[in-house]
C-alpha positions as CSV (number, residue, x, y, z in Angstrom):
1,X,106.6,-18.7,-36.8
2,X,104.8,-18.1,-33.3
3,X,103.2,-20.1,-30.9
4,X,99.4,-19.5,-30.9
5,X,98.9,-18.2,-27.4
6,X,95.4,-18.7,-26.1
7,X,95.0,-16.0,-24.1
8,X,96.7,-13.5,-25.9
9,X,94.4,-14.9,-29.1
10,X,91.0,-14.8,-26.6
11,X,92.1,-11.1,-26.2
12,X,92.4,-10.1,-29.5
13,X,89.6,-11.9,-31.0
14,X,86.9,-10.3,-28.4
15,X,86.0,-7.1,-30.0
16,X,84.7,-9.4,-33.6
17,X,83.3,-12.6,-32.1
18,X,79.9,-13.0,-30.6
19,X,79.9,-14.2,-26.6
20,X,78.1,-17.3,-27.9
21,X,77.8,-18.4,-31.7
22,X,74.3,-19.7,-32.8
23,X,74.2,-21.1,-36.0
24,X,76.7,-23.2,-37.7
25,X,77.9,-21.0,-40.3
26,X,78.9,-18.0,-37.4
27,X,80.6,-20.8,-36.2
28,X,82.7,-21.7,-39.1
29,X,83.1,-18.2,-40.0
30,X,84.8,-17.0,-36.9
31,X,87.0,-20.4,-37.6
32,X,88.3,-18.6,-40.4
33,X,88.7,-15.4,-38.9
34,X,90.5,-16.8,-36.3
35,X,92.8,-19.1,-38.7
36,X,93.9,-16.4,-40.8
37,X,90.8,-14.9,-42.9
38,X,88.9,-17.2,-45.7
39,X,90.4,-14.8,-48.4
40,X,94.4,-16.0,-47.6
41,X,92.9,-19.6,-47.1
42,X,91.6,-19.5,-50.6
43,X,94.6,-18.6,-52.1
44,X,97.0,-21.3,-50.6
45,X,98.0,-23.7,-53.4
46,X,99.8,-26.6,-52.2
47,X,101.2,-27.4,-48.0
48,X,104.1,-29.1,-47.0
49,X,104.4,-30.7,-43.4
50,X,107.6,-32.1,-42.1
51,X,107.5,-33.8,-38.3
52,X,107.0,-37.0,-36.5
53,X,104.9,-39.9,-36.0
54,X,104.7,-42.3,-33.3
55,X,105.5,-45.7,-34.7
56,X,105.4,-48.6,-32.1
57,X,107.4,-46.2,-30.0
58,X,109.8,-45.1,-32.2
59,X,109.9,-41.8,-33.5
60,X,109.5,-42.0,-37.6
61,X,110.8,-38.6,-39.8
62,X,107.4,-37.8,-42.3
63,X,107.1,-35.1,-44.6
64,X,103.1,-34.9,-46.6
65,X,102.7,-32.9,-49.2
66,X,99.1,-31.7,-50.3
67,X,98.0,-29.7,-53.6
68,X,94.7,-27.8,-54.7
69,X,95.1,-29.7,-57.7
70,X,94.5,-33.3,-56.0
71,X,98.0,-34.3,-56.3
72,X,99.9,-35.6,-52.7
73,X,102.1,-37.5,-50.7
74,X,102.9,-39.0,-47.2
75,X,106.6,-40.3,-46.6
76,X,107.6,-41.7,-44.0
77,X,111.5,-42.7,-43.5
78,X,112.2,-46.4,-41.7
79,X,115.5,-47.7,-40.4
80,X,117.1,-45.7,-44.0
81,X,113.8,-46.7,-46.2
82,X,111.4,-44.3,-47.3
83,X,107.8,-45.9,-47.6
84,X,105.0,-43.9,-49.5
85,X,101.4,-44.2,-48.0
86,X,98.4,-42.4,-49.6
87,X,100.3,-41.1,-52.8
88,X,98.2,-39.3,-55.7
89,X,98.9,-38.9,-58.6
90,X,95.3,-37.0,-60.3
91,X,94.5,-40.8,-61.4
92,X,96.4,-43.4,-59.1
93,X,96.4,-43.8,-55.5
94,X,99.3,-46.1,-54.8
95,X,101.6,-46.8,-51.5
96,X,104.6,-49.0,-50.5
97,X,103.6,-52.4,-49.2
98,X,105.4,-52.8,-45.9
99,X,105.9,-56.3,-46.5
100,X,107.6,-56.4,-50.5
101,X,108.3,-53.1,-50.0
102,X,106.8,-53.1,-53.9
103,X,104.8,-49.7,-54.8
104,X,101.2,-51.1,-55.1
105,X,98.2,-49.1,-56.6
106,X,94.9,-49.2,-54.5
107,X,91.7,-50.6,-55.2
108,X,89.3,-48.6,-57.6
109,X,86.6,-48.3,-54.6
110,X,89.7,-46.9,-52.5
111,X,90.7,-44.6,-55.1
112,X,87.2,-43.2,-55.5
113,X,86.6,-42.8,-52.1
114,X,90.2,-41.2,-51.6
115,X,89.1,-38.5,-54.7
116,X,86.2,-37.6,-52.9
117,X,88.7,-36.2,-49.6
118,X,90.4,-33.5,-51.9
119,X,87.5,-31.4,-52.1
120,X,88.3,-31.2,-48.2
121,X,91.8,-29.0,-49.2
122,X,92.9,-27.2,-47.4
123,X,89.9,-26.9,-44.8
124,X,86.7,-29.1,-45.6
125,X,84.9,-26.3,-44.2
126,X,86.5,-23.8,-47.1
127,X,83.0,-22.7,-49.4
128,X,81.4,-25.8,-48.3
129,X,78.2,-25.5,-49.3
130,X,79.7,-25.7,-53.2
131,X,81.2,-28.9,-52.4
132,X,77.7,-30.0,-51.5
133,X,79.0,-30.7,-48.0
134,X,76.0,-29.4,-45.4
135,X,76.5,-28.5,-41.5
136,X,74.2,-28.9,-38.1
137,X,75.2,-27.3,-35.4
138,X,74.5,-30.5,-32.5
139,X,75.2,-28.3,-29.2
140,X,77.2,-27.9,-26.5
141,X,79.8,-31.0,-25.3
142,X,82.5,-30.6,-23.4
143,X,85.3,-32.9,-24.5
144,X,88.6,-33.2,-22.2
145,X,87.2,-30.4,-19.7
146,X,87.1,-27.8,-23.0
147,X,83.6,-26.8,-23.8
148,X,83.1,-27.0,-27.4
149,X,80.2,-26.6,-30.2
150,X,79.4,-29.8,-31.6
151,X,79.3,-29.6,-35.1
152,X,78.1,-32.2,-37.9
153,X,79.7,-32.5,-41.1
154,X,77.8,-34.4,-44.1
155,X,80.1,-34.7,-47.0
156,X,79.6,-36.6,-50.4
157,X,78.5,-40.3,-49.9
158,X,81.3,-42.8,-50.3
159,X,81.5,-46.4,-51.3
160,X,81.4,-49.2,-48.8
161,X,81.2,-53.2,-50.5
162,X,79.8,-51.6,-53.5
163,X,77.1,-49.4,-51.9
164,X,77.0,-46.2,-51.4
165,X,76.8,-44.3,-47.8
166,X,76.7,-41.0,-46.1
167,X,80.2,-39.3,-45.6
168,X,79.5,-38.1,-41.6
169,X,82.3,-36.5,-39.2
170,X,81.6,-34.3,-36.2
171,X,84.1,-31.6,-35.1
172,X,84.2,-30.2,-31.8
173,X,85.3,-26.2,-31.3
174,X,86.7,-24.5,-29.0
175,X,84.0,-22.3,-27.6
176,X,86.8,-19.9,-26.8
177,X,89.1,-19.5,-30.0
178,X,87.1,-21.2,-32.6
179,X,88.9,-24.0,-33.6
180,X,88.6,-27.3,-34.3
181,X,90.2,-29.7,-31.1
182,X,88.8,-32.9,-32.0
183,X,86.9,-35.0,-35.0
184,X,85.3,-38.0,-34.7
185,X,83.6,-40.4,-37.6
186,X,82.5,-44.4,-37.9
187,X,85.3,-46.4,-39.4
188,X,83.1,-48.2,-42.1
189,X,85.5,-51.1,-43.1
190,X,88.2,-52.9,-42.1
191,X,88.7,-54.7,-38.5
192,X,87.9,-51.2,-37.4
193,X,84.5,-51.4,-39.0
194,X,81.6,-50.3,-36.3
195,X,84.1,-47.6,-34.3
196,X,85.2,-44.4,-34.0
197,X,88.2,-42.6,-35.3
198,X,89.3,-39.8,-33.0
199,X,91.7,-37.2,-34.3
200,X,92.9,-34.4,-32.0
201,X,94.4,-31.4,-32.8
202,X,96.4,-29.1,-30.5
203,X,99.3,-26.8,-30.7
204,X,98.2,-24.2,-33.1
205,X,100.9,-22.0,-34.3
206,X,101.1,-19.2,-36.7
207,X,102.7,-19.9,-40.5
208,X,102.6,-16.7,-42.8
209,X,99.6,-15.6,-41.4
210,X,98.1,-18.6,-41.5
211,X,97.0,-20.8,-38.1
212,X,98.2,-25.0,-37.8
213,X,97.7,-27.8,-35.5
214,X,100.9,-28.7,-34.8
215,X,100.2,-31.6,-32.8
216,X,97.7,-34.0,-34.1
217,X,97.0,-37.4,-32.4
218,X,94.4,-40.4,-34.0
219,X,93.1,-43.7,-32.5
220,X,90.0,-44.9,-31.8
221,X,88.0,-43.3,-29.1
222,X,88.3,-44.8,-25.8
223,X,91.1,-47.1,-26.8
224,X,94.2,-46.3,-24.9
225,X,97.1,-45.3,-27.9
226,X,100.4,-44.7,-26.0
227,X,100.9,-42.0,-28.2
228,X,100.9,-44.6,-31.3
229,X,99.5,-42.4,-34.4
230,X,100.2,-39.0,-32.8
231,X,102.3,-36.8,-35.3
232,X,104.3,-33.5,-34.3
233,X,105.0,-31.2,-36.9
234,X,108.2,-29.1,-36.9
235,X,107.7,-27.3,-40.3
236,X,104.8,-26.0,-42.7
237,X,105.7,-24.2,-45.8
238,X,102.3,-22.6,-47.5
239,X,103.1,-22.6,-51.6
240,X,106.1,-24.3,-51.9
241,X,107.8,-25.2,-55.1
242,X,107.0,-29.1,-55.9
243,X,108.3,-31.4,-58.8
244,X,105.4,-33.3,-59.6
245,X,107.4,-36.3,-60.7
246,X,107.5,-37.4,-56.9
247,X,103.4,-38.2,-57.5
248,X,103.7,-40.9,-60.2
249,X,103.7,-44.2,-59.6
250,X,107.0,-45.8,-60.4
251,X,105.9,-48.5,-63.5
252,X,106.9,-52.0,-63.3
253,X,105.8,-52.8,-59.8
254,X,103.9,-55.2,-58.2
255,X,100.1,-54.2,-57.8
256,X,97.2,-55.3,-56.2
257,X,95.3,-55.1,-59.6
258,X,98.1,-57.6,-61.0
259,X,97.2,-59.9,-57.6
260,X,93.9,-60.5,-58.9
């Protein structure tokens, strides 16, 4: 694995990128190039990420695995207990309740909304006018003294308190290398409901061929995190061998459908 180096990448990238992208689609397609080439995109099957997230201050091991298929997985190991968050099955969505430390299945709106997310492996912007997703290229912003192109992202509408409503995120790119350094969309429930969610992504390194953020930090824009939510990868593996037992919900445990 190799650090992505951004000057050394700026060089070698000059003699196939435009000085200045204009539409959205040269945009995303010089993404690709950049990442790796669509073609070795399209053929990865399954990622696993082991790192660390930022926890209250402490430093909590996590491991996520993700499948073309739909099937994944976020784990993250406290004081000697592993908790499950965001686990898929291909029908349930289930994670361990912090409190019972029970496995509880999620909602059917959750679930529904959480199914309409896997179209985004591994890359939302992998073919994505067949998803239905469309693009707009907004402009120019510059966001943490990077100039970027500001691009809009309209996926398939979700369900918020029974009604349905337009999926929107904005990325911003690198003007230089083409990537993605920050997206931004409206939390639309929850006692976040009205703000922003922030992710930003830094530290791209090289996998196989392939190109990773290796840092990746969420909050809620212009909210001061302390590094709370920021994750730091150590490891990718691109197709590795998974037993899908480790996706199914273990039976006889507490749900929120038996609370109701």
């Amino acid at each position: 694995m190799k650090t992505f180096k951004t000057l050394l990448f700026a060089l070698t990238i000059v003699a196939f990128i435009p000085v200045s992208a204009q539409t959205a689609d040269e945009i995303i397609a010089n993404y690709f190039e950049n990442i790796g080439g669509k073609d070795n995109w399209e053929k990865v099957e399954a990622i696993k990420s082991v790192g660390e997230i930022n926890y209250g201050g402490m430093m909590l091991p996590i491991e996520q695995l993700k499948t073309k298929s739909g099937k994944q997985l976020t784990t993250a190991v406290v004081q000697g207990q592993t908790f499950y968050q965001q686990v898929f099955d291909g029908e349930t969505l289930w994670g361990t309740n912090q409190m019972t430390m029970a496995a509880e299945k999620s909602d059917a709106e959750t679930t529904e909304n959480f199914k309409n997310d896997l179209n985004d492996f591994p890359s939302p912007f992998l073919n994505y006018k067949e998803k239905g997703y469309t693009l707009e290229l907004i402009g120019k912003e510059t966001i943490d003294g990077t100039e970027t192109y500001k691009i809009k992202l309209v996926k398939e509408p979700i369900t918020v308190d029974g009604q349905k409503v337009d999926d929107v995120e904005f990325y911003y790119f690198d003007t230089e290398n083409f990537v993605p350094i920050v997206m931004e969309k409206e939390i639309m429930s929850g006692p976040g409901k009205g703000m922003i969610l922030q992710i930003k992504f830094s530290d791209y390194e090289e996998v196989d061929g392939l190109y990773f953020a290796f840092s990746i930090n969420q909050g809620v824009k212009d909210m001061p995190s302390n590094g709370m939510g920021g994750i730091t990868l150590t490891e990718i593996t691109i197709n590795p061998e998974i037993d899908d037992t480790v996706f199914k919900f273990p039976e006889n445990k507490t749900t929120t459908d038996d609370k109701k």
